[in-house]
TORRO-932137 format. One record per atom (N, C-alpha, C): residue number from 1; atom name; y, z, x. Coordinates in steps of 0.001 Angstrom, whole numbers, plus 500000, padded with zeros to 6 digits. Example, Ala and Ser with C-alpha at 12.3 -4.5 7.8 and 13.67 -1.06 7.14 Angstrom:
2
1:N:494310:507800:513190
1:CA:495500:507800:512300
1:C:496700:507800:513200
2:N:497750:507080:512850
2:CA:498940:507140:513670
2:C:500030:507870:512900
//
This chain:
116
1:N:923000:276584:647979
1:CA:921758:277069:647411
1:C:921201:278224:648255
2:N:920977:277666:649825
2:CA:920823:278817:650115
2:C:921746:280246:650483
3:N:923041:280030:649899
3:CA:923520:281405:649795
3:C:923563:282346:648625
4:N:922896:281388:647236
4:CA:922894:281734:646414
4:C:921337:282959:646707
5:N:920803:282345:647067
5:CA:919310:282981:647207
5:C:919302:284553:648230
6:N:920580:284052:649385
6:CA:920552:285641:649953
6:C:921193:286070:648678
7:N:922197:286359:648250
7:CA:922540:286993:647380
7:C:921574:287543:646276
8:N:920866:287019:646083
8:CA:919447:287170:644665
8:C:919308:288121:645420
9:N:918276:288120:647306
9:CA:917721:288437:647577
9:C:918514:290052:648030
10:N:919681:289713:648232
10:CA:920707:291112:648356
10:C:920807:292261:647085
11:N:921164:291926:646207
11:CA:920865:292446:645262
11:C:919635:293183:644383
12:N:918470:292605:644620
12:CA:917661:292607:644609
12:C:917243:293657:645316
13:N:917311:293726:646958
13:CA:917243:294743:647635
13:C:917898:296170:647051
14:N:919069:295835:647462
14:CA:920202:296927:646691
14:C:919477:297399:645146
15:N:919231:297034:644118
15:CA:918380:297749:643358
15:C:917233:298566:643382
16:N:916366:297959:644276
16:CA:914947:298937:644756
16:C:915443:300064:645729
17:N:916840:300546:646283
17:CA:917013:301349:646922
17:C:918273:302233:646252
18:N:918695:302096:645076
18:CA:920033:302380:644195
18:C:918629:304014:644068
19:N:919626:305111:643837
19:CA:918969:306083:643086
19:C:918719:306294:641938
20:N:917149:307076:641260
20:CA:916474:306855:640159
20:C:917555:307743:639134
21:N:917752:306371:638050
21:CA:918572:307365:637285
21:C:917572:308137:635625
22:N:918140:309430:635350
22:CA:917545:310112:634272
22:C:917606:308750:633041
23:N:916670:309080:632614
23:CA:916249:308387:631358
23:C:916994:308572:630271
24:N:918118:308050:629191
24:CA:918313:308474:628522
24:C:917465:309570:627396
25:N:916331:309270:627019
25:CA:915278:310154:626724
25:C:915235:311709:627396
26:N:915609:311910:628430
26:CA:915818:312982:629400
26:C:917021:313537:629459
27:N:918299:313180:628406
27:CA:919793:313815:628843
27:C:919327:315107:629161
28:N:920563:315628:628956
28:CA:920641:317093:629224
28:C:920003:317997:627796
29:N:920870:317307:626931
29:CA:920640:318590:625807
29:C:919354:317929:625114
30:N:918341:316836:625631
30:CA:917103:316803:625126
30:C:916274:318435:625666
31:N:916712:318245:627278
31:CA:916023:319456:627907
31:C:916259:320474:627261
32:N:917736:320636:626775
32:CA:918143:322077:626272
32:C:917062:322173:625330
33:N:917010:320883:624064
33:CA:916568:321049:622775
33:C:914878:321495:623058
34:N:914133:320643:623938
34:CA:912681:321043:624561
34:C:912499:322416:624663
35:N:913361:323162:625939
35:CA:913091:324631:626175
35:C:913468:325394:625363
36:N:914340:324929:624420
36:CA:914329:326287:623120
36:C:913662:326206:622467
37:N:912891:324871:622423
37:CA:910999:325524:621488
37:C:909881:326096:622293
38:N:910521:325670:623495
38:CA:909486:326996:623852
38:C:908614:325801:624673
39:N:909131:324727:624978
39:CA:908600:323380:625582
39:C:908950:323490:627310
40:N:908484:321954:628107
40:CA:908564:321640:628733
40:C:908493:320298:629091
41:N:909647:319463:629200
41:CA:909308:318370:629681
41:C:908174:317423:630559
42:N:907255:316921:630275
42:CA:905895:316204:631205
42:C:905811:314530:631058
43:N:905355:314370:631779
43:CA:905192:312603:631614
43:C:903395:312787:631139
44:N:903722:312077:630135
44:CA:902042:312478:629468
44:C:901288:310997:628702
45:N:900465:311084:628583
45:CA:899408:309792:628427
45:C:899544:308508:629409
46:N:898571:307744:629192
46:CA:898782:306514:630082
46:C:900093:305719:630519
47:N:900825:305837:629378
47:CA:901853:304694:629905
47:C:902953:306253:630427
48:N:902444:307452:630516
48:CA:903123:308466:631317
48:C:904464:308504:631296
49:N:905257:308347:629932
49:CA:906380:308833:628877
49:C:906655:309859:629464
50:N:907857:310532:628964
50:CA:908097:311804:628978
50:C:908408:312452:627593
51:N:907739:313224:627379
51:CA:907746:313908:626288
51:C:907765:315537:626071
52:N:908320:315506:624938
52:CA:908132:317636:625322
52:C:907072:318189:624761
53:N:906384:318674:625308
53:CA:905299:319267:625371
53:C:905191:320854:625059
54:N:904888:321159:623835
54:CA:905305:322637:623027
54:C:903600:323432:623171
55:N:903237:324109:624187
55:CA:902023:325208:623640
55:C:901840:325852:622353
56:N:900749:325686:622067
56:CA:900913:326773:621074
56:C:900172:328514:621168
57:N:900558:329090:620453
57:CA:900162:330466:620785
57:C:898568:330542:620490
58:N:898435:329813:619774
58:CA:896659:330463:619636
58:C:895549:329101:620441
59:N:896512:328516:621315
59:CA:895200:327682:622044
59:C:894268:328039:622165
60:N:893099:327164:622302
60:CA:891704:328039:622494
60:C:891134:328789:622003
61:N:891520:329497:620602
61:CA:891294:330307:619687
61:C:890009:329693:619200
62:N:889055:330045:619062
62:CA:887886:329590:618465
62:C:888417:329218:616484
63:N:887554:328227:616489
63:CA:888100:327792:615089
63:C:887180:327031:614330
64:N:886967:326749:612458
64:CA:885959:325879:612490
64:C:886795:324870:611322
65:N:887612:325076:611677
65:CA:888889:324115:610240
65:C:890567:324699:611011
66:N:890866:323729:610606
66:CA:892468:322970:611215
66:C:893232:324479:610076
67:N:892941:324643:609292
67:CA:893856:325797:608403
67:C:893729:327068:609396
68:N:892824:327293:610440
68:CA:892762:328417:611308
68:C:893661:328892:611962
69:N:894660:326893:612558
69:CA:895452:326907:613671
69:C:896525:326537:613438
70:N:897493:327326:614150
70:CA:898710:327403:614244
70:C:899810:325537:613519
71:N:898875:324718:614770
71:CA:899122:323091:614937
71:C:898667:322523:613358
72:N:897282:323451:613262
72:CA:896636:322488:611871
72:C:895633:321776:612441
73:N:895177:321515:613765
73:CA:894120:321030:614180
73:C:892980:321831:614868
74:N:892047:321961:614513
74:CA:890875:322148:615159
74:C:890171:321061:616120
75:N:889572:321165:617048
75:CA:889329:320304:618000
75:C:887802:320643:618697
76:N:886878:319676:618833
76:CA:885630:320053:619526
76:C:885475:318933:620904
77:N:884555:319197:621739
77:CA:884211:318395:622757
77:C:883515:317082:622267
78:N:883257:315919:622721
78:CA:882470:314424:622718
78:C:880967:315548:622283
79:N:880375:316365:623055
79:CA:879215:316770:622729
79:C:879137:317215:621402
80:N:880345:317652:621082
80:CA:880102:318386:619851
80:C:880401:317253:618018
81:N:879932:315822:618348
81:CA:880316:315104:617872
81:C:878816:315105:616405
82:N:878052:315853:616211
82:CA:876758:315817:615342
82:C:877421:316453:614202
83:N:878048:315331:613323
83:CA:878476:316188:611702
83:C:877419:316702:610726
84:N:875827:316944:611280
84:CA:874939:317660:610576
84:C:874726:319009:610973
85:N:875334:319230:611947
85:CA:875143:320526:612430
85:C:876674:321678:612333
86:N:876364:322725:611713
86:CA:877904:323297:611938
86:C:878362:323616:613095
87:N:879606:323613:613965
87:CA:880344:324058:615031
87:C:881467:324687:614670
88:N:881694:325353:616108
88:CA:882762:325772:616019
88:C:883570:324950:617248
89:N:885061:324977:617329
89:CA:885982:324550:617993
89:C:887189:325438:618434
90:N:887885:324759:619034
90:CA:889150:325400:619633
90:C:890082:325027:618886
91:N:891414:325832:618996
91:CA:892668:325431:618479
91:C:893531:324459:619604
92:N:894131:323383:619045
92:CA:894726:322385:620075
92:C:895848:323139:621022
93:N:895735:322989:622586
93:CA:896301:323598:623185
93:C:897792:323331:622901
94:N:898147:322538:622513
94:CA:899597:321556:622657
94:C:899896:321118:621896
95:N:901142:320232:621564
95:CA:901497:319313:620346
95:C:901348:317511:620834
96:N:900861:317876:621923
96:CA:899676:316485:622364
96:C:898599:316057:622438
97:N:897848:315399:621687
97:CA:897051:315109:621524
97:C:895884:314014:622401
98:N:896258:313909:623345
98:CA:896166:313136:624220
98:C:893975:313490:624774
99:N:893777:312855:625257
99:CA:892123:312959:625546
99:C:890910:312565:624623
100:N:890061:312855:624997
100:CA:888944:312809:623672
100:C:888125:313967:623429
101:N:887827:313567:622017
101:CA:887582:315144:621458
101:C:887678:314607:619584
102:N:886877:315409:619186
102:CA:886321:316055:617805
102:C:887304:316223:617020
103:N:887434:316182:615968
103:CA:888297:317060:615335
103:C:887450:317805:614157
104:N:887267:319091:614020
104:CA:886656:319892:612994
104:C:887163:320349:612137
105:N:886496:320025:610714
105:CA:886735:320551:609456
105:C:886235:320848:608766
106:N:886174:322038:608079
106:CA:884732:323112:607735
106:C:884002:323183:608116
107:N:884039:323375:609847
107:CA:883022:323455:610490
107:C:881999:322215:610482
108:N:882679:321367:610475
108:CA:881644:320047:610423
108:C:882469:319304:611555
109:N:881744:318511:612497
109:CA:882802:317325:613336
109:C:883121:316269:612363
110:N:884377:315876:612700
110:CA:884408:314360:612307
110:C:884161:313119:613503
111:N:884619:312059:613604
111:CA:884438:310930:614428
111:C:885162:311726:615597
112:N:884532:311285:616850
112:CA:885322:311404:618018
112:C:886721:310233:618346
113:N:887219:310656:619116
113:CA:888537:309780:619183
113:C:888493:310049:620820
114:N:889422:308947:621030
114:CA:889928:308672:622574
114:C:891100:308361:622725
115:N:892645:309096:622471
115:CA:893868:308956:622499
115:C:894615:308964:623976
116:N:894738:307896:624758
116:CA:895494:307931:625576
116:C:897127:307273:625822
//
């Protein structure tokens, strides 16, 4: 019994010190497929995935409807959450959606959200 247990405990060791291997999610030609859109691989939201992460060209573009932007989303701050008042917003920086924030359409907010 107790040699069974060094052994657990050998092994065991030997795993927490083996080197970190790539994620299948991460081969090679995921990367290829990422950087030819124009991406970059990131570990993103809470449970900090890796995902490819595509900019878009008109981030930040002032906007007051999702038909403005590139993505299709318009986006406002938590402050800017009063659907009686018109705003304007930004175009989503990314093809992640990750944080909290508005989403605007005809210049009106809708509900805020909290996507992590």
């Amino acid at each position: 019994m107790k040699n069974l247990l060094l052994a657990v405990l050998a092994l065991s060791l030997a795993a927490c010190a083996a080197p970190a291997q790539t994620p299948p999610a991460v081969a090679e030609n995921t990367l290829e497929a990422c950087a030819a859109r124009g991406g970059a691989l990131e570990r993103v939201g809470r449970a900090q995935t890796l995902q490819c992460v595509i900019p878009y060209a008109d981030a930040g573009k002032s906007c007051a409807d999702g038909s403005q932007c590139e993505a299709g989303r318009c986006i406002g701050g938590l402050e800017d959450a009063n659907p009686r008042e018109s705003v304007t917003g930004q175009c989503q920086p990314t093809n992640m959606a990750f944080g909290c924030y508005t989403t605007i359409t005809n210049g009106r907010t809708g509900a805020a959200i909290c996507v992590d």
